[in-house]
N, C-alpha and C positions, 0 to 999 in steps of 0.2 A: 504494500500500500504506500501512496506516493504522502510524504508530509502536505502537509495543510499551508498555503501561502501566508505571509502575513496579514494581509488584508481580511481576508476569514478569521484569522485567530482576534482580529482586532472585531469585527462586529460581532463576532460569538461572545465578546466579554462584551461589548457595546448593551449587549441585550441584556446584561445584567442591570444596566443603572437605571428602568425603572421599577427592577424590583426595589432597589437600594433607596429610590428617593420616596417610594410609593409606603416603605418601609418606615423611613425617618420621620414622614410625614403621619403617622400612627403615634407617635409617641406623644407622650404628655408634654405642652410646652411647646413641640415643634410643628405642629401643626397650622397649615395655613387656614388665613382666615375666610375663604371661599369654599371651601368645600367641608362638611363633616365628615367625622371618623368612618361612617358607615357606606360613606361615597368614595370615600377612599378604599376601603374592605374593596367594596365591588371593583373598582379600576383594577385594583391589585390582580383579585381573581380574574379577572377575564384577561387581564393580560398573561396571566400563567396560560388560561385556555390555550390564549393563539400562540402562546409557547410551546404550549405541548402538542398542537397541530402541526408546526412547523416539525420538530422533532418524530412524531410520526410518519409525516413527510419524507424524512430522511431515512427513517430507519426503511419503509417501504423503497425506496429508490437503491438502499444500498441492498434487499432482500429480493430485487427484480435486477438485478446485475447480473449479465449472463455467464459470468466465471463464478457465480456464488454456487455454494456445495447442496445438494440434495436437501437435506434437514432444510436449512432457510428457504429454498423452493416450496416443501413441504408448510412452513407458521405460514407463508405467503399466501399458501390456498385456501388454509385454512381462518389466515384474516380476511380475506375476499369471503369465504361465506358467511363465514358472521357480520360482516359489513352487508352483507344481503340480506341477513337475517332481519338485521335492525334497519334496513332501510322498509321493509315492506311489513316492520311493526310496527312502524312509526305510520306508517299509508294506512296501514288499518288503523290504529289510534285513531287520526286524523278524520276517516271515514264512520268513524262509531261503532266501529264493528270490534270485537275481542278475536286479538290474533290467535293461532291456533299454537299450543307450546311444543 
């Protein structure tokens, strides 16, 4: 596997500061005067979300690589059917109808 450029390494840390500000911004005292604690909670969280989007992202790109070994071919089908699973519980959800388990 080839090193990672710097420029990657610098936005892969880039993507920490706002946990880091969203974090200080919790604390007693440090807290700006625009938003409350509990708007802050939520930015926090949802920014993990598309954190953790991106990173499944990845880990799918590197798990659909065509030098990858069997085993990882293998989680890959098996994340494609559960990602079907839940897309067409979510249709029935959405529909009113109780999906079938």
């Amino acid at each position: 596997m080839k090193p990672l450029p710097l420029v990657a390494w610098l936005l892969g840390f880039g993507g920490v500061i706002p946990f880091l500000v969203l974090f200080l911004a919790l604390l007693p005292g440090l807290s700006p005067g625009f938003a409350s604690s509990q708007d802050i909670t939520l930015w926090l969280l949802a920014y993990a979300a598309i954190i953790l989007s991106f990173i499944g992202a990845v880990h799918w790109g590197v798990a659909n690589h065509d030098g990858a070994p069997c085993l990882v071919r293998y989680v890959t089908a098996a994340q494609q059917r559960s990602i079907f699973y839940c897309i067409t519980r979510h249709a029935c959800l959405r529909c009113g109808c109780t999906p079938a388990v």
